[in-house]
N, CA, C and O of each residue as an XYZ file, in Angstrom:
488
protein
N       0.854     -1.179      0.000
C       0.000      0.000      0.000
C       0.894      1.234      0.000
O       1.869      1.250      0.752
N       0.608      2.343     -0.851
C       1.612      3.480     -1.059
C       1.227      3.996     -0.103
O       0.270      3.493      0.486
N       1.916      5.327      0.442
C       1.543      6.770      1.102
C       0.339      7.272      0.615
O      -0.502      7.426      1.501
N      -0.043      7.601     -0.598
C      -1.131      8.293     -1.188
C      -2.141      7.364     -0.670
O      -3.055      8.092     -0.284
N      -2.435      6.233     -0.475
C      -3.450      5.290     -0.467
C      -3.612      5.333      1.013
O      -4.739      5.449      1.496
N      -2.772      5.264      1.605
C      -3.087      5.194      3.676
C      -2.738      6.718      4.325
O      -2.653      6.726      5.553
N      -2.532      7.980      3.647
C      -3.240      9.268      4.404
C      -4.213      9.489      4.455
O      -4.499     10.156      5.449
N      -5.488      9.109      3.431
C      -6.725      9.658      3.732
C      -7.313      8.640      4.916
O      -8.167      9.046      5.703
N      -6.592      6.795      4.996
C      -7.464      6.350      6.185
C      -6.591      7.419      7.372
O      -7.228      7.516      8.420
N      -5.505      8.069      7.364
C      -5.064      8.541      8.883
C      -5.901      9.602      9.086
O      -6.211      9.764     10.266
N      -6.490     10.590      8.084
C      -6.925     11.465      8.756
C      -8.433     11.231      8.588
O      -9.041     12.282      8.390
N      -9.372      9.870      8.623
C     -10.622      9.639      9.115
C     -10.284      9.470     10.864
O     -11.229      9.630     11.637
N      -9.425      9.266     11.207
C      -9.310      9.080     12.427
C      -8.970     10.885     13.497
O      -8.911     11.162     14.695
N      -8.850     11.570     12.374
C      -8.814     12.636     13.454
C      -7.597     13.967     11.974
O      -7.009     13.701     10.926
N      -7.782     15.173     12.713
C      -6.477     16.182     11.850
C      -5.954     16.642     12.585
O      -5.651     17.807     12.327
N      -5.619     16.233     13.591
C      -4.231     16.699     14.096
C      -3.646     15.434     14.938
O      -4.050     14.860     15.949
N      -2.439     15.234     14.028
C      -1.790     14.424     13.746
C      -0.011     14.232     14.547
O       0.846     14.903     13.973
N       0.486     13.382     15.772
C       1.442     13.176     16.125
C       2.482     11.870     15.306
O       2.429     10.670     15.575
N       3.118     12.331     14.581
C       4.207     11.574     13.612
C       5.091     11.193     14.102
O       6.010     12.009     14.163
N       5.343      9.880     14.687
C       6.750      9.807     15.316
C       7.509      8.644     14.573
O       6.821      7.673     14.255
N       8.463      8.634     14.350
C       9.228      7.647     13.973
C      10.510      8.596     13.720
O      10.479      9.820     13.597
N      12.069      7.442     13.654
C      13.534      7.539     13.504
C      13.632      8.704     12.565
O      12.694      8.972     11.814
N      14.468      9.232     12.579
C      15.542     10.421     11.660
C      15.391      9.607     10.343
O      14.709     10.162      9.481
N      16.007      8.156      9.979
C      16.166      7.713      9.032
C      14.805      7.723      8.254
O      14.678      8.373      7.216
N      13.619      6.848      8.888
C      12.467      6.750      8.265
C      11.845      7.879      7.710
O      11.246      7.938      6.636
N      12.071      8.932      8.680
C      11.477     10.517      8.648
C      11.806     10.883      6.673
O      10.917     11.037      5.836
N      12.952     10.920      6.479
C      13.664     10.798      5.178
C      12.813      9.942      4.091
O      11.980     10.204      3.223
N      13.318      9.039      4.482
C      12.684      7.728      3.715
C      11.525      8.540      3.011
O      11.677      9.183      1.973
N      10.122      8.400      3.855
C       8.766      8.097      3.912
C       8.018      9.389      4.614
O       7.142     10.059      4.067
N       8.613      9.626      6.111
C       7.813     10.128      6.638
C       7.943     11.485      6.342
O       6.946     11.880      6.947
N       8.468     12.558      5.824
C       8.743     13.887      5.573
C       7.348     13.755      3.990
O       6.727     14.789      3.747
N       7.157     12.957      3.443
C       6.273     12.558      2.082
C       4.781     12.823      2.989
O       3.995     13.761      2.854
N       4.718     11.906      3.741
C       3.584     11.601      4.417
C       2.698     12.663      5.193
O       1.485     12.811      5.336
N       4.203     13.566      5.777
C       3.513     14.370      6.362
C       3.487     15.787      5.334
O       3.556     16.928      5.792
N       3.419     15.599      4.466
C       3.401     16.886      3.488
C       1.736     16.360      2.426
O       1.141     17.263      1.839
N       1.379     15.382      2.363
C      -0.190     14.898      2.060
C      -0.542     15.111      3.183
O      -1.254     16.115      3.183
N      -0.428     14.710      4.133
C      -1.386     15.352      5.896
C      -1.583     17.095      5.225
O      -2.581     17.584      4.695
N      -0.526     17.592      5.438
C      -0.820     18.739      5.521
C      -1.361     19.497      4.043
O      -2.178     20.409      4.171
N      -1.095     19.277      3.237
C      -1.465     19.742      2.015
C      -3.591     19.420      2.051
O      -4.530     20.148      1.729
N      -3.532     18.265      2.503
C      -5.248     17.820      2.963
C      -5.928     18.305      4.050
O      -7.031     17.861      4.369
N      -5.133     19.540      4.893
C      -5.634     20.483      5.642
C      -5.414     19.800      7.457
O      -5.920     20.297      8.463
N      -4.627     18.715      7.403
C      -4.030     18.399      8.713
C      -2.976     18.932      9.424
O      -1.950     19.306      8.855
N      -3.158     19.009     10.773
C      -2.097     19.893     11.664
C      -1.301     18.227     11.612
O      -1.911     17.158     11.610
N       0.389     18.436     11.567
C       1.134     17.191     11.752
C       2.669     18.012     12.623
O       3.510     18.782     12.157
N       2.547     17.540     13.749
C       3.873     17.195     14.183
C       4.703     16.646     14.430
O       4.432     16.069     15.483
N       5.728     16.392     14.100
C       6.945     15.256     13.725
C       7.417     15.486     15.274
O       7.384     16.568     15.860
N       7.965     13.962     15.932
C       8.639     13.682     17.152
C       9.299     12.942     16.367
O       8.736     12.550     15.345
N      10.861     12.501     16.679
C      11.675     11.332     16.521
C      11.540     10.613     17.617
O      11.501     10.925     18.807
N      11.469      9.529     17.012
C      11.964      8.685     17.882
C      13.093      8.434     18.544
O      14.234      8.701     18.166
N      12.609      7.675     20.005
C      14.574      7.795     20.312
C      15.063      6.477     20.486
O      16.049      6.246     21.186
N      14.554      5.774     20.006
C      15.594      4.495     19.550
C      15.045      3.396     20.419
O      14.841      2.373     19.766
N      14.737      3.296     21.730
C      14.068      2.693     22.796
C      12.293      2.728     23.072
O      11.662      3.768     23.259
N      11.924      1.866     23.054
C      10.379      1.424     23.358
C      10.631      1.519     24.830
O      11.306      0.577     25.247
N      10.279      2.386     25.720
C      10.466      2.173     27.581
C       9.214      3.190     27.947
O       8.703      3.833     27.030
N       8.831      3.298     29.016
C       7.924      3.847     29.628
C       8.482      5.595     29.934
O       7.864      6.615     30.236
N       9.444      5.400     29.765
C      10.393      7.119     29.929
C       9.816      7.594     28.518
O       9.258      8.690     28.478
N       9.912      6.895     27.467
C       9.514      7.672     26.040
C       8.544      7.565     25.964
O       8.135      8.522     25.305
N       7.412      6.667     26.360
C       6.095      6.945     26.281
C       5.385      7.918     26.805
O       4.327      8.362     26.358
N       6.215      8.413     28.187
C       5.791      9.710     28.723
C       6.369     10.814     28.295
O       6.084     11.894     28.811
N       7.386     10.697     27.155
C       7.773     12.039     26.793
C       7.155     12.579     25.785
O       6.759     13.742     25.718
N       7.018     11.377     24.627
C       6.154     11.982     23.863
C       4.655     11.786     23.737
O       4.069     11.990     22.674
N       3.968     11.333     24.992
C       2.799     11.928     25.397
C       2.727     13.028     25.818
O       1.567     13.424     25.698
N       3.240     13.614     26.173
C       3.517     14.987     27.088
C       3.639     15.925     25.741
O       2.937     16.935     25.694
N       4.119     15.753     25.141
C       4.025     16.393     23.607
C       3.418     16.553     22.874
O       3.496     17.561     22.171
N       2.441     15.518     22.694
C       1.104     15.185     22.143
C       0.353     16.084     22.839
O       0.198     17.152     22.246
N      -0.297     15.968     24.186
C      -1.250     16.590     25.000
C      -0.888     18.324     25.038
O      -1.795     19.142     25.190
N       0.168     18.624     24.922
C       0.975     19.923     25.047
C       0.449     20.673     23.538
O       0.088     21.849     23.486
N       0.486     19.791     22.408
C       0.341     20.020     21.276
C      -1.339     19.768     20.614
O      -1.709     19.880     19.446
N      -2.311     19.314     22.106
C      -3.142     18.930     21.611
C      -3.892     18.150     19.912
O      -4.702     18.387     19.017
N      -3.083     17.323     20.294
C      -2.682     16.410     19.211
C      -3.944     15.258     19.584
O      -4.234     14.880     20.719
N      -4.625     14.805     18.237
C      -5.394     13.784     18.771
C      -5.573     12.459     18.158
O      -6.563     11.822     18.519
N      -4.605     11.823     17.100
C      -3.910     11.271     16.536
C      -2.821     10.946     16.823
O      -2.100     11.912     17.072
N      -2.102      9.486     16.951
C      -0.926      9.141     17.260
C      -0.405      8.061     16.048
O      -0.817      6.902     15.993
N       0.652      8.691     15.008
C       1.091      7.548     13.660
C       2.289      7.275     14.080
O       3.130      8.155     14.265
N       2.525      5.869     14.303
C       3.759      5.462     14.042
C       4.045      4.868     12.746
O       3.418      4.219     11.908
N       5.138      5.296     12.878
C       5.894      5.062     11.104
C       7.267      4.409     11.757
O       7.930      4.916     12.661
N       7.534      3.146     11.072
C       8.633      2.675     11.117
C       8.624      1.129     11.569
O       7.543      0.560     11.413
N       9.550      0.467     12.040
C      10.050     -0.875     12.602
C       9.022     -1.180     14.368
O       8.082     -0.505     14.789
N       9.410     -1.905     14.753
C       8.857     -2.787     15.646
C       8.542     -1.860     16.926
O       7.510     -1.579     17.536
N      10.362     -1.397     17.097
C       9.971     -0.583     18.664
C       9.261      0.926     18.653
O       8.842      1.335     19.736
N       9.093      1.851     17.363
C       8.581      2.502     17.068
C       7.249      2.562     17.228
O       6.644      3.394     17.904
N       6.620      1.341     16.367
C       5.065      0.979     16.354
C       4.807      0.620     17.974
O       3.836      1.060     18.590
N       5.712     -0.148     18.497
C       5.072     -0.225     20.000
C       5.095      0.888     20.982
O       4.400      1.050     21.984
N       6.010      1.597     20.499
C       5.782      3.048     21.277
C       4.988      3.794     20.885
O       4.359      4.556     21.618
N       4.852      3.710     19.526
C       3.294      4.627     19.070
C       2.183      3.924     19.845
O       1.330      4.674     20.320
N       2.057      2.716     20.038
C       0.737      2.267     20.271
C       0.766      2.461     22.128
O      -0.262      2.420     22.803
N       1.780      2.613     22.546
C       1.587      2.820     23.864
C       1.219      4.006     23.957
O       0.085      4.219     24.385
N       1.966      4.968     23.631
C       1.613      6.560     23.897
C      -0.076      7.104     23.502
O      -0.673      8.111     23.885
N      -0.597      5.786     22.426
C      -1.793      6.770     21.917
C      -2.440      6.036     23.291
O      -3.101      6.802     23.992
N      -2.333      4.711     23.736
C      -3.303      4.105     25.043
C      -3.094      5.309     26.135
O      -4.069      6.013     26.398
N      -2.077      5.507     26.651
C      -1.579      6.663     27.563
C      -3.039      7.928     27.084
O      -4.052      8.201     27.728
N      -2.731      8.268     26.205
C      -3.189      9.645     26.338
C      -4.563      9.252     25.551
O      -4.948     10.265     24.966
N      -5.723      7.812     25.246
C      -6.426      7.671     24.847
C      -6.981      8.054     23.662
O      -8.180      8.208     23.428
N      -5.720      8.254     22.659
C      -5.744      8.599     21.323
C      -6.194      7.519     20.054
O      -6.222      6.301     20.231
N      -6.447      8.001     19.098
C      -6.616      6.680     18.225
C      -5.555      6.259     17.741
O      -4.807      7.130     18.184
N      -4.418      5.087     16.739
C      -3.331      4.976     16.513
C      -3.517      4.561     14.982
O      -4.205      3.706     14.424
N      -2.588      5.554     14.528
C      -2.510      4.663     13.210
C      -1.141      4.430     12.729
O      -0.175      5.170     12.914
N      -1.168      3.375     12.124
C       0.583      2.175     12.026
C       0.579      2.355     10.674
O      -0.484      2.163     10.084
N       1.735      2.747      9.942
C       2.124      2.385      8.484
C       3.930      1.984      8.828
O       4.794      2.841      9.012
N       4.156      0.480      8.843
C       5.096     -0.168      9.332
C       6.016     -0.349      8.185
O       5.463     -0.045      7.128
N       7.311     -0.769      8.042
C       8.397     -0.942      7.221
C       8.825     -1.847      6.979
O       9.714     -2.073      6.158
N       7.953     -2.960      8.044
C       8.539     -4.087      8.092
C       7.391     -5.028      9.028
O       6.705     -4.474      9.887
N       7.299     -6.249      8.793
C       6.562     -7.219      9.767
C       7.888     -8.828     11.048
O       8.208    -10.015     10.980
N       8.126     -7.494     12.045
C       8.666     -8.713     12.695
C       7.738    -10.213     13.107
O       6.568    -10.419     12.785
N       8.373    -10.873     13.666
C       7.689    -12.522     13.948
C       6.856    -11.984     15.057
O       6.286    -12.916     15.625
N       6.629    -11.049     15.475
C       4.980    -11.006     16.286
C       3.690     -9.888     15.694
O       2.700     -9.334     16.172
N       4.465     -9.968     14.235
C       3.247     -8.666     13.804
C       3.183     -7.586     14.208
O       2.285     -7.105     13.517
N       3.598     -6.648     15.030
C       3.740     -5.676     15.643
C       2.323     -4.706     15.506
O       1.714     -4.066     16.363
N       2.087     -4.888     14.070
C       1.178     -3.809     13.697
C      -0.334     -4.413     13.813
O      -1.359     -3.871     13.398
N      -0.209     -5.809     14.554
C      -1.620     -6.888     14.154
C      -1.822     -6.919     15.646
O      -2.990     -7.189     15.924
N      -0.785     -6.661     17.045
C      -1.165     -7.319     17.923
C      -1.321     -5.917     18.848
O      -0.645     -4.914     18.619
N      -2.296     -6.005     19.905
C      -2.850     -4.958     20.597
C      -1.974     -4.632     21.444
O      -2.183     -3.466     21.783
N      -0.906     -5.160     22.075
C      -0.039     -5.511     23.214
C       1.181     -4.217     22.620
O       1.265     -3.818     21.458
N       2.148     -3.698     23.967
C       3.217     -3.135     23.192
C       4.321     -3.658     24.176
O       4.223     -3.896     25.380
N       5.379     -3.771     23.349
C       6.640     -4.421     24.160
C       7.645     -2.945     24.674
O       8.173     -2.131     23.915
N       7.673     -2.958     26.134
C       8.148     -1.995     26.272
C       9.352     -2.455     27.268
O       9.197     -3.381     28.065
N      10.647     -1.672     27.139
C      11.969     -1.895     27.713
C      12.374     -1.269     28.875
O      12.589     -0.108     28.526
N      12.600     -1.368     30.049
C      13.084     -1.423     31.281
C      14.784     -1.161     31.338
O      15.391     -2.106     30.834
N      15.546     -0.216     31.782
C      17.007      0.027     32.152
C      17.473     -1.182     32.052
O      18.247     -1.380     31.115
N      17.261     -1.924     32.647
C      17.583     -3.562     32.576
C      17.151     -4.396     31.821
O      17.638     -5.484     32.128
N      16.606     -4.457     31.135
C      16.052     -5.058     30.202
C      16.797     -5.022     28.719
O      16.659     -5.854     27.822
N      17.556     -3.929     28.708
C      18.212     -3.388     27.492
C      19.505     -3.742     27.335
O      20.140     -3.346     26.358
């Protein structure tokens, strides 16, 4: 499925829009993505990601979201990305929408659950 084909489902879910995913992906894909958001009359703010799925980043960039009154949460990118998107939108009771890069061996983008990392754990 292209970009052109999965912005109009992101913004049935809401127009103002929290974009988070890596520096790299941002390039890739997501700098495209968020220029159809906005050209289709959506507010989009880009967060990077910071590399770690943990409960420290879920509260940071919730806090960003809510600050930004943001009511949309897209993750764009790989595994720990999508699980931090999907935590942060539960956190702040947002809707989530996933356009993934990849399908690890638990689906990431299929399963409701998010895997999140602990100081120790890492």
């Amino acid at each position: 499925m292209s970009l052109k084909q999965v912005f109009p489902m992101f913004l049935a879910l809401g127009n103002r829009l929290l974009l988070l995913c890596d520096p790299i992906v941002y390039d890739l894909v997501g700098k495209e993505l968020e220029e159809n958001l906005v050209a289709a009359g959506a507010t989009v703010y880009h967060e990077s990601f910071n590399g770690e799925a943990s409960n420290k980043e879920v509260s940071r960039v919730a806090e960003i979201a809510k600050e930004h009154e943001l009511t949309v949460i897209v993750g764009l990118g790989g595994g720990k990305t999508i699980d931090t998107a999907k935590a942060i939108a539960d956190d702040c009771q947002y809707p989530v929408a996933i356009f993934t890069n990849s399908c690890f061996y638990r689906c990431t983008y299929f399963c409701f659950i998010s895997y999140l990392f602990s100081r120790r754990s890492i």
